[in-house]
N, C-alpha and C positions, 0 to 999 in steps of 0.2 A: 981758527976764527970762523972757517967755513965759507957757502958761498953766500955772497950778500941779496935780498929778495927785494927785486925794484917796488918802490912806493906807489900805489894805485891810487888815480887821480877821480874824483867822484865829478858830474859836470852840476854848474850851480843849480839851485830847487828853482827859482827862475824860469831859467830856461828849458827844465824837464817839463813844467807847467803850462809852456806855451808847447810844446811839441804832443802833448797829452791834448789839448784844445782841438789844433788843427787835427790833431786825427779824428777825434768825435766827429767833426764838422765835416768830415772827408765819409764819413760813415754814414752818416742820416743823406747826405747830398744822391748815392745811388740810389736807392728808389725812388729819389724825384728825377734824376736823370733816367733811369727806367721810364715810368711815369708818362713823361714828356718824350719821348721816343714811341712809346706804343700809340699814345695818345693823338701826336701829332705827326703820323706817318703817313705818307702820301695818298690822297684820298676818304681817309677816313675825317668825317665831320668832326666837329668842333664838338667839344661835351654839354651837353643841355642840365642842367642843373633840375631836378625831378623835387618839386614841393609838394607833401602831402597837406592838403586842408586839412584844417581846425574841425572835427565835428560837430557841427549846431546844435542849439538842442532840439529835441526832439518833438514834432509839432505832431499832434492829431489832424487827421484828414478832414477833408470841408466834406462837410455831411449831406447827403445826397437829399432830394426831397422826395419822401415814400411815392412809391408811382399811386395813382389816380386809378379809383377801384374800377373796374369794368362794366358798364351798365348792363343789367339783363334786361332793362324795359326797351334799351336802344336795340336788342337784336332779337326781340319776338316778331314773330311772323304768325297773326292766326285774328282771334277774336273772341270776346265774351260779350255775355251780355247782361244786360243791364234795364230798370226801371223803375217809375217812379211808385210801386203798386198797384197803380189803379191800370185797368181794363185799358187797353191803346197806346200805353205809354212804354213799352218794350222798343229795345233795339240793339245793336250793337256797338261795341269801343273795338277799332280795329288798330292791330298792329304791324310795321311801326306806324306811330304818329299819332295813336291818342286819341283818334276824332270820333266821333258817334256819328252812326247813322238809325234815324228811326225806322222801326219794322210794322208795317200795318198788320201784318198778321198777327202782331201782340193784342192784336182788338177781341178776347176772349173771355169768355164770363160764367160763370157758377152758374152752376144746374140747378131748377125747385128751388124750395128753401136752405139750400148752403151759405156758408160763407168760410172765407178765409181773406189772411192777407199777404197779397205779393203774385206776381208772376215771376212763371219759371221757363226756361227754353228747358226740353226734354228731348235729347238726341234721337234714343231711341225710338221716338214716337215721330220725330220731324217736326216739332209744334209744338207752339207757346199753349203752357197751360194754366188756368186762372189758382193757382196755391204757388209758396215760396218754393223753395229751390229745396227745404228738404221734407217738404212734402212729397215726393218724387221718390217713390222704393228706388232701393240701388239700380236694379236691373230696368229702371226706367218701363215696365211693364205694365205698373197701375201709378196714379197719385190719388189722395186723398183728402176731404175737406170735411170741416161740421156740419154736422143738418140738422132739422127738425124732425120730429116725427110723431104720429101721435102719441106713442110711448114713451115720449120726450128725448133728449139730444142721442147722437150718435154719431158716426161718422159713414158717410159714403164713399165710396172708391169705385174708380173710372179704370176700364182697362182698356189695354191698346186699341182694341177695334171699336171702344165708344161706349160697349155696353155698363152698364151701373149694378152695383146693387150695394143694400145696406150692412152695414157689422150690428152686433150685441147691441142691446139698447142700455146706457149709463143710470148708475142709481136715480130714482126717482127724486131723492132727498138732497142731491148737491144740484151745484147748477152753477153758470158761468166756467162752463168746460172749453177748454180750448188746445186744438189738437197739435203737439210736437214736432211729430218726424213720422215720419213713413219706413217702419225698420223690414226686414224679410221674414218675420215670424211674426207683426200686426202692425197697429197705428196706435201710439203711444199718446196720452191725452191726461192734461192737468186741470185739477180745478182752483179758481183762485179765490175760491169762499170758503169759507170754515177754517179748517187744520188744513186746507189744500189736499194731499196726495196723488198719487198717478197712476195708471190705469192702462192695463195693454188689453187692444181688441183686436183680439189677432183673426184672421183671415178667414175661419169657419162660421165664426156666431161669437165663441165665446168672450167673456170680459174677465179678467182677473184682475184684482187692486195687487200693486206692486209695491207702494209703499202708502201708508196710511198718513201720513205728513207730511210738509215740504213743497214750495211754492218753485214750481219746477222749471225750466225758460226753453230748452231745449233737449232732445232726446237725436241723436244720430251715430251713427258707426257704431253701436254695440255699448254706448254709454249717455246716461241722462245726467245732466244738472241743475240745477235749481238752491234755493235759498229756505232756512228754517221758518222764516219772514217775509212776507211781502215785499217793505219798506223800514227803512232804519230810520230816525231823524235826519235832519240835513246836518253832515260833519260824523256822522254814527258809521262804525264800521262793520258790516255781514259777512260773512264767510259762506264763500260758493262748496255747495257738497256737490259730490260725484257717488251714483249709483252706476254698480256694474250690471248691464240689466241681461247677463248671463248667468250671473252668481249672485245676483239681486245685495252685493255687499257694500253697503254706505261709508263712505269716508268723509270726512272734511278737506277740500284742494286746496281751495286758493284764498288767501286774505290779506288786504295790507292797508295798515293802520292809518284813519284819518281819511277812509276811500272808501266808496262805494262800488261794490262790485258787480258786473253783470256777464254772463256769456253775452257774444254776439253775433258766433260761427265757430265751425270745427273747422279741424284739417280732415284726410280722407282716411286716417286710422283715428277718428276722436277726439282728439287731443284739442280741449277749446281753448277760442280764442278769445281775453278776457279783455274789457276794461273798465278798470278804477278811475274813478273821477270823482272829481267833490267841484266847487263853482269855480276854480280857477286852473284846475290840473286834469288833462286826464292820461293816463298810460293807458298802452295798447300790450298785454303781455301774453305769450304764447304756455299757455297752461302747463306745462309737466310737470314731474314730481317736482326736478327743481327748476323753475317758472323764469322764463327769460323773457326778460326786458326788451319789447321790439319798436317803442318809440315811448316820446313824454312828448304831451303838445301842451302849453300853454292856452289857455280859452279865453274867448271872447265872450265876457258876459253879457254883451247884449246881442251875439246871437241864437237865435233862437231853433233850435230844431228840429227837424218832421216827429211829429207825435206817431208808437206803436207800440203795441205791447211788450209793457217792462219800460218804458220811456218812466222817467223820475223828474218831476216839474221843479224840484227845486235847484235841479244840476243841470248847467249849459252839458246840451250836446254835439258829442266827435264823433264816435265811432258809430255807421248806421247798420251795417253787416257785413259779413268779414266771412270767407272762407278759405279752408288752405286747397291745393292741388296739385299735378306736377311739377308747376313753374315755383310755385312759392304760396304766399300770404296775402291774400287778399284783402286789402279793408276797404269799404266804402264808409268815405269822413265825412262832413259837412266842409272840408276844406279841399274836397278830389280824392280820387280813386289812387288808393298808393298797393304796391307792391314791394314785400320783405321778400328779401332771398338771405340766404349766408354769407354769398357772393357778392353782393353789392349794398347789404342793408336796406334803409327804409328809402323806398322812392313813388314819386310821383309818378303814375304813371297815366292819368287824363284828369282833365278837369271835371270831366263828365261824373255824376256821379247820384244815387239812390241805392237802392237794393238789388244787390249782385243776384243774379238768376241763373247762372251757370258758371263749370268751371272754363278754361280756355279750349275752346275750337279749333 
C-alpha cells in the first residue's frame, strides 16, 4: 500500500491578501522613515518649501527720452560782424550771449565815383571796408567796388597800404553792371540789361566775357551763379545755374517747384546757400549736388524787408545774407541771426541782425 503522504494545508486567500498589504505598506513607510530621520536630525532647520514664479509676460522697456541736442551757439567763444550796409552802421554779435556792440570805425566810405553795397570787416587789413564781405579777395590784400570812368563803368580796387587803381574798362554797349566777388585771378561783374552775361576783369587790364547770358547774383570760391532770367512771375519757378569759373562749364543746380530761387551766400569751398520762397514759405537750403534742407520758415506777409539787389517785391523777405565758415551756416533772417551746424541744427543765435560782414573772429 506503501507510505501514506500527509495532506498539505493551503492558508485562506483572505488572509494571504491582508498579509500581502501590510507588507507594501511596511515598504513605501522606509523612505519616509529615512526621510524624516535625515531631515529632522538634530540641528538641521526645518525644510523651506522653494516656489518658482510664474513668468509674466513679457513687457518692453519705458523708452528713454532722446537726450537734448548740444548747443554750438551756447559754447562759442569769439565774434562776428555784422550791418546794416550803410557807411557807420558796422559792429559786432559777441559770443556767448548774442549782444551787439556798435563799432565806430565802421564809419567808412567809397572812394570818387564808386559805389557798392554792404560793409565788410577785412582781418587782414584791420578795418572795416565800404563793399560786402565778398568783395574782399581771399587773401584779404585788395577789395573791390564799381566806378565810373570816362570810358564808362569798371571796377577799382584798393590794396592794402590805400593805394587804388583801375581794371579794363566794360563794353561801351551794356550797362547797369554790377560787380560779384573779388576771386584771385580778377573781379567778376554782371550785367542785368539785355541777355545779361558775366565778365572777369582780372588784375592786369584785361576783360574776358565768360558767359554771354544769365542774370548772375554771386560769384565766390572758384564758382558763379545766377538765373537764365531776371524774374519769374509771382508763384513761377527758375532754376538757379552754376558756372565753374575754372572750366567755365554751365550746369543747371538748384530748383524746387512752386518757389523762387535765389543765392544768398556761399560756404568757404562754394557751395551756396539757397532760398526758395514764394509769399507764404521760404526754405533756407544748402546747395550740393544733393541739396539739403536746412530750415522752412513760415512768412509773415505783412512784413516787409530791406530792399538789395536781387530783392523780388512780390515775395515777403527771410533770408538777408548767409555765409558758411568754420563753425557752421550762417544766415541773416528778418527774424535774427541763426546758426546751422550738423551738430545742433537750425539755431538762433542773436537777435541782431542785417548783412553779415565776416566770418567768426
Amino acid at each position: 500500500m506503501g507510505i501514506p503522504i500527509p495532506r498539505q494545508r493551503h492558508p485562506e486567500p483572505a488572509l494571504v491578501a491582508l498579509i500581502a498589504l501590510a507588507l507594501v505598506a511596511a515598504v513605501a513607510l522606509v523612505p519616509l522613515g529615512i526621510w524624516a530621520f535625515n531631515s529632522f536630525r538634530p540641528g538641521s532647520p526645518p525644510p523651506v518649501a522653494v516656489v518658482t514664479p510664474t513668468p509674466s509676460p513679457a513687457q518692453s522697456p519705458t523708452p528713454s527720452a532722446p537726450p537734448s541736442p548740444v548747443s554750438v551757439v551756447a559754447t562759442l567763444h569769439g565774434k562776428i560782424a555784422i550791418s546794416s550796409g550803410q557807411s557807420g552802421s558796422g559792429g559786432w554779435i559777441q559770443f556767448p550771449g548774442g549782444a551787439f556792440t556798435a563799432d565806430p570805425k565802421s564809419n567808412v566810405s567809397i572812394q570818387g565815383n564808386g559805389w557798392a553795397n554792404g560793409l565788410a570787416w577785412n582781418a587782414a587789413m584791420n578795418a572795416w571796408v565800404p563793399v560786402n564781405w565778398y568783395m574782399v579777395r581771399n587773401d584779404g590784400q585788395v577789395y573791390a567796388f564799381m566806378t565810373w570812368t570816362p570810358n564808362g563803368q569798371t571796377v577799382q580796387v584798393v590794396r592794402k597800404n590805400g593805394s587804388t587803381y583801375l581794371l579794363g574798362a566794360l563794353p561801351e554797349n551794356n550797362y547797369g553792371f554790377n560787380a560779384l566777388g573779388a576771386e584771385p585771378e580778377g573781379v567778376y561783374v554782371t550785367s542785368g540789361s539785355g541777355q545779361g552775361g558775366l565778365w572777369l576783369l582780372d588784375y592786369s587790364g584785361g576783360v574776358k566775357q565768360v558767359a554771354a547770358t544769365g542774370f548772375w547774383q554771386l560769384a565766390a570760391f572758384g564758382y558763379a551763379y545766377g538765373t537764365v532770367t531776371p524774374f519769374v512771375p509771382q508763384g513761377g519757378t527758375n532754376v538757379i545755374m552754376r558756372i565753374n569759373l575754372k572750366t567755365k562749364a554751365i550746369a543747371n543746380w538748384f530748383s524746387r517747384p512752386g518757389l523762387e530761387s535765389r543765392v544768398v551766400g556761399v560756404t568757404l569751398d562754394g557751395t551756396p546757400i539757397i532760398e526758395a520762397s514764394n509769399t507764404t514759405t521760404a526754405q533756407v537750403w544748402l546747395g550740393t549736388q544733393n541739396a539739403k534742407l536746412l530750415h522752412t520758415e513760415v512768412l509773415d506777409t505783412t512784413r516787409q524787408g530791406p530792399v538789395y539787389p536781387g530783392y523780388q517785391p512780390q515775395a515777403a523777405i527771410y533770408a538777408i545774407t548767409a555765409l558758411g565758415d568754420q563753425v557752421g551756416i550762417w544766415v541773416a533772417t528778418t527774424n535774427g541771426l541763426y546758426l546751422y551746424t550738423d551738430k545742433s541744427g537750425w539755431e538762433l543765435a542773436s537777435q541782431t541782425t542785417g548783412q553779415l560782414a565776416s566770418t567768426i573772429q
